[in-house]
Residue frames as qw, qx, qy, qz and C-alpha x, y, z in Angstrom:
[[0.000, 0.890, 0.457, 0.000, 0.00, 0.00, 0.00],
 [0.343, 0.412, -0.108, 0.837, 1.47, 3.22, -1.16],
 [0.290, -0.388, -0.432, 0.761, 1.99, 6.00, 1.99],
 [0.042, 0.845, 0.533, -0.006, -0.23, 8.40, 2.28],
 [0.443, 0.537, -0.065, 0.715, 0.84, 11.92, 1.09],
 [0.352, -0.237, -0.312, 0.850, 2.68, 14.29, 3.11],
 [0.057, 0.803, 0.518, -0.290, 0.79, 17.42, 3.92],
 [0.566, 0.517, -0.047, 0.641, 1.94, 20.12, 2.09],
 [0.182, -0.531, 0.345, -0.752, 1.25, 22.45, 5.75],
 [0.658, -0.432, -0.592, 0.175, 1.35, 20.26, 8.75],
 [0.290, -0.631, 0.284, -0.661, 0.93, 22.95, 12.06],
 [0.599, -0.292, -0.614, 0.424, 1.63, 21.47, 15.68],
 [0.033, 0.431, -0.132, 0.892, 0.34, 23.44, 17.85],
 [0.117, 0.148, 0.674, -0.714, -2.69, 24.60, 20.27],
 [0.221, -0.517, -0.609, -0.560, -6.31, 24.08, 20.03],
 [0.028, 0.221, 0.656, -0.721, -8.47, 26.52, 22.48],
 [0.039, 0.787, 0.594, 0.163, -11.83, 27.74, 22.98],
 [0.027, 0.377, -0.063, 0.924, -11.63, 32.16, 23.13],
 [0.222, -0.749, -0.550, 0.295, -14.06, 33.47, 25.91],
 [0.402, 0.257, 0.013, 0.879, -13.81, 36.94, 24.71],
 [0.161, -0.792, -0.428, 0.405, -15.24, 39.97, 26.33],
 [0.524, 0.388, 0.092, 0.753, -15.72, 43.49, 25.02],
 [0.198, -0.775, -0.421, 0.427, -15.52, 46.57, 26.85],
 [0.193, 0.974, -0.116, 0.034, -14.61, 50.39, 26.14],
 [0.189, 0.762, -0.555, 0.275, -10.93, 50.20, 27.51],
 [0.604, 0.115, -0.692, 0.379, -8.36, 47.41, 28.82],
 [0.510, -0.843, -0.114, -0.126, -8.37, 47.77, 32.60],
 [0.352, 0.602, -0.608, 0.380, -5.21, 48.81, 34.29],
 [0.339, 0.085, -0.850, 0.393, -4.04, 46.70, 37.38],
 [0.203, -0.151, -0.757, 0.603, -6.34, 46.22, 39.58],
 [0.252, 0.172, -0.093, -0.948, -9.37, 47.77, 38.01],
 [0.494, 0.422, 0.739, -0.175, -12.96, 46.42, 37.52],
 [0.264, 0.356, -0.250, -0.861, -14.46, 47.36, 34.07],
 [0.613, 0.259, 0.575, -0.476, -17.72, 46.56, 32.89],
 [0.209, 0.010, 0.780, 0.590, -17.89, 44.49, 29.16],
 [0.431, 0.234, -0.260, -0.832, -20.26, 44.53, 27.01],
 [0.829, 0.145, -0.336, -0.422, -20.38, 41.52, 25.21],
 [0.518, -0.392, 0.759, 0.044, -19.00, 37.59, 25.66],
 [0.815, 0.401, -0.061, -0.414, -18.26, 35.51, 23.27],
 [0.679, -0.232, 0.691, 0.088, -17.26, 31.64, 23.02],
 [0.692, 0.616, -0.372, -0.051, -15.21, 30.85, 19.58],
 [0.969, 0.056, 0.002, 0.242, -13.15, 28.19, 18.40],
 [0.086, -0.944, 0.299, -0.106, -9.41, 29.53, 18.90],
 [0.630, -0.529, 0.483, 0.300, -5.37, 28.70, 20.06],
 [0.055, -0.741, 0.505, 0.439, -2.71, 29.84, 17.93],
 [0.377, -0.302, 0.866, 0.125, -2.40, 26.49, 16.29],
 [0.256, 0.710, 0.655, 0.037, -6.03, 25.54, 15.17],
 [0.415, 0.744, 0.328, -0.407, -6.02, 29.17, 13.99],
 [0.046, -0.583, 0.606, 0.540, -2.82, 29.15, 11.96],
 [0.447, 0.170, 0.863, 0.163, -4.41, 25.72, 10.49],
 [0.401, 0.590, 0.675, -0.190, -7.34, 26.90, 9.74],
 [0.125, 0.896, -0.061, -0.421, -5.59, 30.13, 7.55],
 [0.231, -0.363, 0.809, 0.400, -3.33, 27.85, 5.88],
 [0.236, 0.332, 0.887, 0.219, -6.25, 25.93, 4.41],
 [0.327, 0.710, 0.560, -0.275, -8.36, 28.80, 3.90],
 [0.020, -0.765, 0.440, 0.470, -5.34, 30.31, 1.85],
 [0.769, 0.439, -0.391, -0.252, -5.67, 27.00, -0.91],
 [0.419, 0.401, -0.815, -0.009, -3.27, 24.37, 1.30],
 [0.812, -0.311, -0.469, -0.156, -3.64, 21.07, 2.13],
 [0.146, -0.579, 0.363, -0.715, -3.49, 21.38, 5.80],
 [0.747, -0.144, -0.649, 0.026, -2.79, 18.67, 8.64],
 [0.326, -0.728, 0.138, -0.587, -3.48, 20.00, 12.29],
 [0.636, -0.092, -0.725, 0.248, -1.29, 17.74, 14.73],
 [0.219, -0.421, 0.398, -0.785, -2.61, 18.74, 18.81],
 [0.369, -0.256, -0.890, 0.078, -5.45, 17.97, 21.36],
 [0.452, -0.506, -0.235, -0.696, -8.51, 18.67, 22.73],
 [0.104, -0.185, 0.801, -0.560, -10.02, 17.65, 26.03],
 [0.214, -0.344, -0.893, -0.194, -13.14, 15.37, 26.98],
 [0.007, 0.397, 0.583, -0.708, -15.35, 18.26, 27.26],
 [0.284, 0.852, 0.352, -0.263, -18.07, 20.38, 26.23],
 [0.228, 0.802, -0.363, -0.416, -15.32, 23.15, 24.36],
 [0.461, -0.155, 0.715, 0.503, -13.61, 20.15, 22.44],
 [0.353, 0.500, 0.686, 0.392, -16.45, 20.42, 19.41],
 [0.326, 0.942, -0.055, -0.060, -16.34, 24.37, 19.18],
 [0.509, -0.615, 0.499, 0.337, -12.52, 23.80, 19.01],
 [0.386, -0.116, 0.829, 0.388, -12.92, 21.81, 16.23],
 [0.516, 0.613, 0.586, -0.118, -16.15, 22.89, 13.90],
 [0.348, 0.851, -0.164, -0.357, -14.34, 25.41, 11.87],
 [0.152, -0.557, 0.768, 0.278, -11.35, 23.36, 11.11],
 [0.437, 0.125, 0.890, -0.013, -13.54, 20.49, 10.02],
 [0.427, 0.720, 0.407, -0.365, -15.58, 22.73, 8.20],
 [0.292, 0.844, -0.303, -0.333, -12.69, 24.02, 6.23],
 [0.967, 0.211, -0.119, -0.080, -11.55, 20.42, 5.77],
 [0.085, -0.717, 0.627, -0.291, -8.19, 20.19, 8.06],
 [0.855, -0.024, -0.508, 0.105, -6.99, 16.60, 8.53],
 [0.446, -0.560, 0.376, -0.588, -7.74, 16.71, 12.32],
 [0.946, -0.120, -0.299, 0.023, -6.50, 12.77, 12.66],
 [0.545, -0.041, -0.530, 0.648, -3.42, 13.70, 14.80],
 [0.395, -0.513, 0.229, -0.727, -5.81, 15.91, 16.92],
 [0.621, -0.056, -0.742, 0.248, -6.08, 13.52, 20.36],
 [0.497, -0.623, -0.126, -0.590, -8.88, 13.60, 22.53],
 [0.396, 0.386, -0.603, 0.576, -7.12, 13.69, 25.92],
 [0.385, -0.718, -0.570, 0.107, -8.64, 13.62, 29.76],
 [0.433, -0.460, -0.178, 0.755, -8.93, 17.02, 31.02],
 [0.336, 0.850, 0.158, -0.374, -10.48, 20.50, 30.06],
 [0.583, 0.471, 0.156, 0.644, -9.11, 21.89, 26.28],
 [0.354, 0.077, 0.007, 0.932, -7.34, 24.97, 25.97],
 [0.218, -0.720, -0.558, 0.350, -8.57, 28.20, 27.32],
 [0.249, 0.308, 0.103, 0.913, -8.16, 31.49, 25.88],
 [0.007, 0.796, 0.515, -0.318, -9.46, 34.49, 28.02],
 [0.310, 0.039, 0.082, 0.946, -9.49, 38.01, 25.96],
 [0.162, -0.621, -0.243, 0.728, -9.90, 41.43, 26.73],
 [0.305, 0.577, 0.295, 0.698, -11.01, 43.70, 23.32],
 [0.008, 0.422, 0.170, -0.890, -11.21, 47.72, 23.70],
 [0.447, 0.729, 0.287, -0.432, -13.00, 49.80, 21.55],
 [0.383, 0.774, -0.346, -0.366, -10.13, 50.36, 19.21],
 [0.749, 0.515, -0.400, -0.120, -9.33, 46.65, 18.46],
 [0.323, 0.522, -0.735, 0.288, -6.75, 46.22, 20.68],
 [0.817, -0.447, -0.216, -0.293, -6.61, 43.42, 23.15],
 [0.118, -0.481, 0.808, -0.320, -4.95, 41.14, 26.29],
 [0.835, -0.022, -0.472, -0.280, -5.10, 37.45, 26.37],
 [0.483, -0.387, 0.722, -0.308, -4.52, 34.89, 29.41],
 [0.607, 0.230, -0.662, -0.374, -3.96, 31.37, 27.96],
 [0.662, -0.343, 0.639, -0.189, -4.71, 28.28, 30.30],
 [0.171, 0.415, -0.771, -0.451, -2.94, 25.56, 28.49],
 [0.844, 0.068, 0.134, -0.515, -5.32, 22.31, 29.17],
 [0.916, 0.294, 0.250, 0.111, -5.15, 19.32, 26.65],
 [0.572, 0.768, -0.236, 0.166, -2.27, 21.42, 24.78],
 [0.293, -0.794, 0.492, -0.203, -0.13, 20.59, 27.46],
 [0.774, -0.332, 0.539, -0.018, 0.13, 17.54, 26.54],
 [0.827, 0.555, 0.028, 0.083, 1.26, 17.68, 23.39],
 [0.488, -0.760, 0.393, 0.173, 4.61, 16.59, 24.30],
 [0.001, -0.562, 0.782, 0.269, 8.23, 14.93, 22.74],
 [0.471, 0.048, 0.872, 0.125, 6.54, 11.11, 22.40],
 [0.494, 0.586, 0.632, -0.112, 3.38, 12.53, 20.71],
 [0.410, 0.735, -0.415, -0.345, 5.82, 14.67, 17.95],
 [0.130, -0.444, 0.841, 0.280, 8.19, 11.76, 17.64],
 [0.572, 0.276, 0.750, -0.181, 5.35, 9.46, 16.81],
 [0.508, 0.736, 0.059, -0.443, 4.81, 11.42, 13.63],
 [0.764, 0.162, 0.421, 0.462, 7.98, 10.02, 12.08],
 [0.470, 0.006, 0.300, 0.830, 9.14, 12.18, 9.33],
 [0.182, 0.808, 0.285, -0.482, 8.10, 15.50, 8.63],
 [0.402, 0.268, 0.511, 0.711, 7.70, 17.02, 4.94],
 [0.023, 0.831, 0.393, 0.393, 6.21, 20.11, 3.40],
 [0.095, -0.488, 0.198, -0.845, 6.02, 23.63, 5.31],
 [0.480, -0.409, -0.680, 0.374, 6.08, 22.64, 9.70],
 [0.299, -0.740, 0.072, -0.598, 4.34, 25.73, 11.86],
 [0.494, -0.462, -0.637, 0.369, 4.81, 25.80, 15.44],
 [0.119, -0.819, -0.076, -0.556, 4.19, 27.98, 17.83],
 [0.055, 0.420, -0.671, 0.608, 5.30, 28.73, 21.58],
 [0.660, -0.419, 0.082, -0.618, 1.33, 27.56, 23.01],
 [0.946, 0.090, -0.305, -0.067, 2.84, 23.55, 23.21],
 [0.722, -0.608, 0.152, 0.294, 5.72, 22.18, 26.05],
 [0.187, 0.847, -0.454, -0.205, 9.26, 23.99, 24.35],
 [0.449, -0.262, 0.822, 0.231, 10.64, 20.16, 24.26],
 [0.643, 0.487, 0.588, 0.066, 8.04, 18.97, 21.74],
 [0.410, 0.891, -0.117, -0.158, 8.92, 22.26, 19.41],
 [0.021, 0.624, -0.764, -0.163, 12.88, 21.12, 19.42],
 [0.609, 0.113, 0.765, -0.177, 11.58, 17.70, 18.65],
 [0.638, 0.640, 0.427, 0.017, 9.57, 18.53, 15.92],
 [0.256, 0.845, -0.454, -0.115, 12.74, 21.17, 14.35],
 [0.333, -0.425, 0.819, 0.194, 14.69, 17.90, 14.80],
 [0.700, 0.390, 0.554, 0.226, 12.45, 15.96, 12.34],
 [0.427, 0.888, 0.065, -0.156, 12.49, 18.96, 10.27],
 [0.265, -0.702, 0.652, 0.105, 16.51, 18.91, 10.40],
 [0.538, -0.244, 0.795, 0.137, 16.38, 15.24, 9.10],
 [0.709, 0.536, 0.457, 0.012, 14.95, 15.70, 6.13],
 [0.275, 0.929, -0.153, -0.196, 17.63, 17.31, 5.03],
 [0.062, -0.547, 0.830, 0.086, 20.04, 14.50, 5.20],
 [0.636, -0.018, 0.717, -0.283, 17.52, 11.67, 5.02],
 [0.030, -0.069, 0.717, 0.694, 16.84, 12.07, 0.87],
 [0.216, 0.605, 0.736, -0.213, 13.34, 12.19, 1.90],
 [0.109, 0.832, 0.297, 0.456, 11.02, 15.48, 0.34],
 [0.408, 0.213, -0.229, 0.858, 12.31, 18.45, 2.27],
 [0.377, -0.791, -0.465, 0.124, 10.71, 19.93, 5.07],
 [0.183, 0.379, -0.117, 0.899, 11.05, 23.98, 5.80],
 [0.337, -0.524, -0.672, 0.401, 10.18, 25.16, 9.36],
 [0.072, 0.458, -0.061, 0.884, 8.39, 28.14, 10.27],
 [0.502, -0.442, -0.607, 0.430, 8.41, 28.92, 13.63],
 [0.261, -0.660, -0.168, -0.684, 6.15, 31.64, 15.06],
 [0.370, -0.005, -0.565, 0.738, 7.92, 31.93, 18.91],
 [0.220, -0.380, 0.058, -0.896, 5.02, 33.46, 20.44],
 [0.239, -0.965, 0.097, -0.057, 4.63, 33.60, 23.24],
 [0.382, 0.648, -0.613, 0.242, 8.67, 33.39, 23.60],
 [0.930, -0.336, 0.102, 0.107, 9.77, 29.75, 25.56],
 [0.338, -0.711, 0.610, 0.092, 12.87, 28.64, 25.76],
 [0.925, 0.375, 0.016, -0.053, 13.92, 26.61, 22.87],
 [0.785, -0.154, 0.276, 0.533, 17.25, 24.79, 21.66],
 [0.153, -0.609, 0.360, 0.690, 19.54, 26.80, 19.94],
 [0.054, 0.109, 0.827, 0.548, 19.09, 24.56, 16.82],
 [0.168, 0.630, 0.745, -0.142, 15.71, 25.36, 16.84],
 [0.038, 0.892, 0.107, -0.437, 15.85, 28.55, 16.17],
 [0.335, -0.440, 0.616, 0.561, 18.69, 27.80, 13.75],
 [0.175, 0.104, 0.854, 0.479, 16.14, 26.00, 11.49],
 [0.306, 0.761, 0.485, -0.303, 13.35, 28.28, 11.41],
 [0.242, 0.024, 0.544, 0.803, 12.85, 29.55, 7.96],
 [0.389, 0.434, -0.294, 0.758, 11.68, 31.87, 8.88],
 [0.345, -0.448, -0.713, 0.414, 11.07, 32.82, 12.37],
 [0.214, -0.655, -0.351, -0.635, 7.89, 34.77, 12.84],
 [0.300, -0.307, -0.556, 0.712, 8.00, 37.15, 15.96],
 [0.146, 0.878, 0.368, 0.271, 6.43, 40.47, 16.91],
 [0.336, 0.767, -0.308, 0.451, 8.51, 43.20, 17.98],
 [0.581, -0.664, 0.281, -0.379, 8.12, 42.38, 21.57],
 [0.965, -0.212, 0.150, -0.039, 9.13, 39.38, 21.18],
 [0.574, 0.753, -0.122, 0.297, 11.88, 40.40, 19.02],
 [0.168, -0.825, 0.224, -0.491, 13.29, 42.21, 21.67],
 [0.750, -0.499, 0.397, -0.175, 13.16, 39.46, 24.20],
 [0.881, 0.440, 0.002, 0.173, 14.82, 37.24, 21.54],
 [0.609, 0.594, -0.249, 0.464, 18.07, 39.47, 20.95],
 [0.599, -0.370, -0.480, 0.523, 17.89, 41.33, 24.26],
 [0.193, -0.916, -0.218, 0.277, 16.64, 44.59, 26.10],
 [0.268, -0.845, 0.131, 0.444, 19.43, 46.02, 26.07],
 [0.442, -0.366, 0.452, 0.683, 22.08, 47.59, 23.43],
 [0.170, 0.373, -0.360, -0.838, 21.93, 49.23, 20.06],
 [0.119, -0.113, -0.915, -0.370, 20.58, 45.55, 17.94],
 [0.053, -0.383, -0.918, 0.085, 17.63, 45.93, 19.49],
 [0.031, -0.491, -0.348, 0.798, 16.40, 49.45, 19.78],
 [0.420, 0.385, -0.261, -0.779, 14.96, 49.51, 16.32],
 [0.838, 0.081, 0.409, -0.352, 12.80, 46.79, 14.68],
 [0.774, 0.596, -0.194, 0.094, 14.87, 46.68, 11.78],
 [0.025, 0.647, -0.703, 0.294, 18.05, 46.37, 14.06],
 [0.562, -0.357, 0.711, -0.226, 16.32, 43.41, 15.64],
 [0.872, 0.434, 0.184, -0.132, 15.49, 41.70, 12.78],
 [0.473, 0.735, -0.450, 0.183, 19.06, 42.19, 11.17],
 [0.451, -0.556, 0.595, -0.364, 20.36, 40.74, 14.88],
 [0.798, 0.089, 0.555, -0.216, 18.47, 37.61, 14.72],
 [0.901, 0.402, 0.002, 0.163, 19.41, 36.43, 10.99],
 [0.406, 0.607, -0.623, 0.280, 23.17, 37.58, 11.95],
 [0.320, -0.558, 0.655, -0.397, 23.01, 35.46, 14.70],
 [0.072, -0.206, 0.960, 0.173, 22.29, 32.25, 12.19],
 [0.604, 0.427, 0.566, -0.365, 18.34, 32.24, 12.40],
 [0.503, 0.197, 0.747, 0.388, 17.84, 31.39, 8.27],
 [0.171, -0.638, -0.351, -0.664, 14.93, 34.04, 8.05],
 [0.142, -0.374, -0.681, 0.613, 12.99, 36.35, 10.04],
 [0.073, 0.615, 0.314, 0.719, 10.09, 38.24, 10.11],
 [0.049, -0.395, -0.588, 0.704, 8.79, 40.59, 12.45],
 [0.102, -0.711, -0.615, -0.326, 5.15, 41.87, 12.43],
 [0.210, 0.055, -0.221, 0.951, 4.29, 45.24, 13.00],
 [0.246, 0.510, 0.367, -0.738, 0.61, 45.76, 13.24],
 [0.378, 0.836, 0.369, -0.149, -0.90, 47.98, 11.41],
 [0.093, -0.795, 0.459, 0.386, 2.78, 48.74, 9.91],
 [0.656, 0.438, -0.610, -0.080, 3.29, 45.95, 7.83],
 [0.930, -0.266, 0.113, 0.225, 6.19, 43.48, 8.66],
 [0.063, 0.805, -0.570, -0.150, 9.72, 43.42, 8.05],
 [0.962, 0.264, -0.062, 0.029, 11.34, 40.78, 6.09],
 [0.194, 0.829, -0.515, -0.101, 14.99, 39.58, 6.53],
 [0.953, 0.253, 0.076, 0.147, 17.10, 37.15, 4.81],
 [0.649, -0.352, 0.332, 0.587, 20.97, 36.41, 4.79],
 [0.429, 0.878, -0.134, -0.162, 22.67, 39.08, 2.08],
 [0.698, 0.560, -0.303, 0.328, 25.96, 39.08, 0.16],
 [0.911, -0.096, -0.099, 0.388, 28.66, 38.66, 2.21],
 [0.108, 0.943, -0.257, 0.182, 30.78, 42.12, 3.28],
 [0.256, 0.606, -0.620, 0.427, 34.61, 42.43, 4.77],
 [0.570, -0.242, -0.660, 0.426, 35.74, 39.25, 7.68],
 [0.042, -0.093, -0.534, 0.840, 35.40, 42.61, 10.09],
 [0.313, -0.172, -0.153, -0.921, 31.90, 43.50, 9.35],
 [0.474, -0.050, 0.643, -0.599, 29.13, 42.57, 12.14],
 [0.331, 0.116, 0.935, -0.047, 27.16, 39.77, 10.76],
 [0.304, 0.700, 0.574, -0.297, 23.71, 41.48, 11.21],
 [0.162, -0.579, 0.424, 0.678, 25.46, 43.89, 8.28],
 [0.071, 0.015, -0.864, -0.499, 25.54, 41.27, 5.56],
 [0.314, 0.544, 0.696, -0.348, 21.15, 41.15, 6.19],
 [0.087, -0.313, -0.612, -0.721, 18.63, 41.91, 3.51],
 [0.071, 0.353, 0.715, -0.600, 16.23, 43.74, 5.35],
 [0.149, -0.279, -0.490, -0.812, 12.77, 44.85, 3.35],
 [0.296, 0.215, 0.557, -0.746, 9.97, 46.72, 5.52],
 [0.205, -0.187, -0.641, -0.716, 6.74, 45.62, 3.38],
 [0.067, -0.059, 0.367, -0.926, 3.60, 47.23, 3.96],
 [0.309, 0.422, 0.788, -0.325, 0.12, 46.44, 5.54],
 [0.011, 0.341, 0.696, 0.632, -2.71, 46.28, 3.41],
 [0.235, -0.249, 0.198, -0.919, -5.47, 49.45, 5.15],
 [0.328, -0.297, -0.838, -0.318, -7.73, 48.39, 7.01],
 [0.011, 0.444, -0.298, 0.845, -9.68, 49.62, 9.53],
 [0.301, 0.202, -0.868, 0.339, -10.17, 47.69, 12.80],
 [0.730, -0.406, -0.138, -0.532, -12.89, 45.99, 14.83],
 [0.763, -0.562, 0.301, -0.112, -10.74, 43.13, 16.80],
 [0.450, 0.722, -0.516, -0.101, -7.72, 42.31, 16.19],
 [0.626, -0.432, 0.639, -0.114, -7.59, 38.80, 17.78],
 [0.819, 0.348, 0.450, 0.075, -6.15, 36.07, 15.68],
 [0.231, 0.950, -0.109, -0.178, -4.18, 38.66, 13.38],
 [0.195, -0.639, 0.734, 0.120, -0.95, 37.26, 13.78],
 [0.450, -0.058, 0.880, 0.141, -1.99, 33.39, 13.34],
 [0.689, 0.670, 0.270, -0.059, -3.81, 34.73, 10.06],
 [0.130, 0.898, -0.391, -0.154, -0.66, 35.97, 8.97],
 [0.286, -0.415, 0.862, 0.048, 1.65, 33.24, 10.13],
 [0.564, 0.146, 0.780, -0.227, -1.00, 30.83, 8.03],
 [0.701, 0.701, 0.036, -0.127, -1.61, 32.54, 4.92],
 [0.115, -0.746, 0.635, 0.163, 2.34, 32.88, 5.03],
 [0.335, -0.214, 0.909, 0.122, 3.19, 28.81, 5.31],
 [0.734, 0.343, 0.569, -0.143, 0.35, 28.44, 2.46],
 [0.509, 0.801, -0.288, -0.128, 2.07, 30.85, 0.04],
 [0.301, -0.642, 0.704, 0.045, 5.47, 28.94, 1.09],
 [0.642, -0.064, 0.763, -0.029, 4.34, 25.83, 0.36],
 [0.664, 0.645, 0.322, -0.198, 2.97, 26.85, -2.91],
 [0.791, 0.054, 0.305, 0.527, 6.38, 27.58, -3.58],
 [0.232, 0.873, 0.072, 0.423, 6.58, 31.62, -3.52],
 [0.349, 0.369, -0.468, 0.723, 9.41, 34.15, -2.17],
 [0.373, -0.410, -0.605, 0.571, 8.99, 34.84, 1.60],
 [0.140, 0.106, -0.153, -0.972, 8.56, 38.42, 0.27],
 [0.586, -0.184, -0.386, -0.688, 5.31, 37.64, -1.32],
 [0.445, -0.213, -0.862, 0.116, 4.67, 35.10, 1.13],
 [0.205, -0.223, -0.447, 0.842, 4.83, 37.68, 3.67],
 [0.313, 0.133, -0.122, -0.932, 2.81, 40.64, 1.81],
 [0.503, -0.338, -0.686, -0.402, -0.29, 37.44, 1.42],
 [0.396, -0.375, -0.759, 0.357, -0.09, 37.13, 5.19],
 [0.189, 0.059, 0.065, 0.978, -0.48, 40.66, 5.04],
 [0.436, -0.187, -0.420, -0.774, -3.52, 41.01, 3.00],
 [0.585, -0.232, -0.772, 0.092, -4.87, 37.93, 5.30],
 [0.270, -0.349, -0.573, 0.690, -4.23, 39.64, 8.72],
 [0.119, 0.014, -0.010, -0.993, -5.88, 42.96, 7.33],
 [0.636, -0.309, -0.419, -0.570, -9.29, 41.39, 6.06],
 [0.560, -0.364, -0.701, 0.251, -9.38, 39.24, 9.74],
 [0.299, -0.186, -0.433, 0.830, -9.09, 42.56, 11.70],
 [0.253, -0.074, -0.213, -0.941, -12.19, 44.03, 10.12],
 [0.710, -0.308, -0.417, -0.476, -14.38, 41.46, 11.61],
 [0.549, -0.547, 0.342, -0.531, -15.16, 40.06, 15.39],
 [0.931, -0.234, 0.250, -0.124, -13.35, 36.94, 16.88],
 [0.385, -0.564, 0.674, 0.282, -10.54, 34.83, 15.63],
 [0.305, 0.084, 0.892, 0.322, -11.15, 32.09, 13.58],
 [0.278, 0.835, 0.408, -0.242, -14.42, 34.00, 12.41],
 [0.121, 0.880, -0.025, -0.459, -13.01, 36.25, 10.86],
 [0.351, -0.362, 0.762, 0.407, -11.36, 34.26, 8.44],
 [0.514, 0.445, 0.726, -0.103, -13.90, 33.09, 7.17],
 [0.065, 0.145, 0.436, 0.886, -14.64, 34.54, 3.30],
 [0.033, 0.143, 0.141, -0.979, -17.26, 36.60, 3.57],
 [0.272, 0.404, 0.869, 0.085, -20.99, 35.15, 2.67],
 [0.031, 0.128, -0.214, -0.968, -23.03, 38.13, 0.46],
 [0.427, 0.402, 0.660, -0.471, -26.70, 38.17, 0.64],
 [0.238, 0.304, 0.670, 0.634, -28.26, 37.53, -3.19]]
C-alpha cells in the first residue's frame, strides 16, 4: 500500500476555545471594568494558523489535542468545516485549551492562555509522527521540548533524501527553545516584543525593529520576520557577504513591506492569520517576500471582523 501523502502544511500546535469579552478600555491593574459583550469561539494559535493555511488554498494537517469536554467540538467545527486533517488531533482527559481576551473599543486586546489538553502535546506525541515534509508551523502555546523535537524531524529531512521539510516557527509567546531550533526556522515569525526578548533589552541591535530583525538572521536564524501591526512586517534574509570585520547582522537583507489598510474591529487572531496565509504561500512555492505581503492582506481582512477564527472566514453576500 502506497503511503499516504505528506501534507503540504502540517501545524503542531494549540487548540483553544476564546471566551472573549468586550468593553470600552483594557483595565489597568487592579481595576474592575464593565464588558459589554461575551463571546465563546473556536481559537489557540495552532487551530487558527491551520485553519488560515487551508483557507489560503493548502492542504493542511493539524497535529494537537482537545479535552473530553463540552469546548472540544467548538474547538474543532471550523477546522472540520474548512476540511483540516484533524486525525493527529487527540482527545485527551482534562479540560481543552482556554483562551481568556480582553477587546477595547479600538481593536486592541490582552489574552490569558490556560494551556489544558495542549499541554500535553509533548516529545513522544511529535516523535510518533515520524518524518516530517512540506512547510512545519509551530508555535510557543505547546511544552518547548516537543517544538525542538519537531525542528529535529524537520533537520532530518535534510540528510535523510526524503522530500524536504522547511520550518516556520512563530515563537510566540517566547519559551525557551534549543539553539538549533531557532537555527532552522525559515523563517522565524516574531512580533517586535518578542523580538526584543529574543536578541535582548538592552544595546543598540535591538532598539529599532529593523536592528532586531538584522540581529536575529546575523546570529544564524535562516529568516525572520517581524510583524508590525498595522505597519506591515519586516522581512529579513541572509545578504551578500561584506569584509571578515563587518558585524554579521550587516551582511542582512532587510525589506519593511507594507500592511494592506484596514480599519479595525478586533484584532484577535491577526498574527496566526498571517503566520498561516504565510506557510500556504510557502508551500505553494513563492518568495517569503510575497509570502509575507499574502499574510499581510490575510491579517488585514481578519481585523475588520469580530473573533478569531471568524473572521477568516470569506465573507458570505446576501443575493
Amino acid at each position: 500500500m502506497p503511503a499516504p501523502p505528506v501534507p503540504r502544511v502540517t501545524v503542531i500546535g494549540s487548540l483553544n476555545v476564546d471566551l472573549a469579552v468586550t468593553m470600552q478600555r483594557l483595565p489597568a491593574p487592579g481595576q474592575t471594568v464593565l464588558a459589554n459583550t461575551l463571546a465563546v469561539s473556536p481559537g489557540g494559535k495552532g487551530a487558527n494558523q491551520a485553519l488560515a493555511a487551508a483557507l489560503s488554498g493548502a492542504e493542511t494537517a493539524l497535529i494537537g489535542a482537545v479535552g473530553r469536554d463540552q469546548h472540544a467540538s467548538v474547538a474543532l467545527e471550523l477546522l472540520r468545516g474548512a476540511g483540516v486533517d484533524l486525525t493527529g488531533v487527540a482527545t485527551v482527559d482534562g479540560p481543552t485549551g482556554t483562551a481568556l481576551i480582553q477587546i477595547d473599543a479600538d481593536g486592541e486586546n490582552s489574552i490569558a492562555v490556560v494551556p489544558g489538553a495542549n499541554a500535553l502535546v509533548g516529545v513522544e506525541r511529535v516523535r510518533g509522527l515520524g518524518r516530517l515534509g512540506g512547510v512545519v508551523v509551530l508555535q510557543g502555546e505547546i511544552p518547548p521540548e516537543a517544538l525542538d523535537t519537531a525542528a529535529a524531524a524537520v533537520r532530518a529531512t535534510e540528510h535523510d533524501g526524503g522530500a524536504p521539510a522547511r520550518l516556520v516557527l512563530n515563537l510566540a509567546p517566547v519559551v525557551r527553545v534549543a539553539e538549533s531550533t531557532l537555527l532552522t526556522a525559515d523563517p522565524l515569525v516574531v512580533n517586535e516584543q518578542e523580538a526584543r526578548a529574543l536578541v535582548g533589552r538592552g544595546g543598540e541591535r535591538a532598539s529599532t525593529p529593523e536592528g532586531a530583525a538584522r540581529a536575529l538572521v546575523g546570529l544564524g536564524v535562516r529568516s525572520a520576520v517581524i510583524t508590525l501591526g498595522a505597519a506591515g512586517c519586516l522581512v529579513a534574509e541572509p545578504g551578500s557577504p561584506g569584509s571578515s570585520d563587518e558585524p554579521a547582522e550587516l551582511a542582512v537583507r532587510c525589506e519593511r513591506i507594507d500592511a494592506v489598510p484596514a480599519t479595525p474591529v478586533d484584532s484577535t487572531g491577526a498574527g496566526d492569520a498571517f503566520v498561516g496565509a504565510l506557510a500556504a504561500r510557502l508551500a505553494a512555492g513563492d518568495s517569503l517576500r510575497h509570502a509575507a505581503a499574502a499574510g499581510n492582506e490575510f491579517a488585514a481582512r481578519s481585523v475588520t471582523r469580530a473573533g478569531a477564527q471568524a473572521s477568516y472566514q470569506p465573507e458570505r453576500r446576501a443575493r
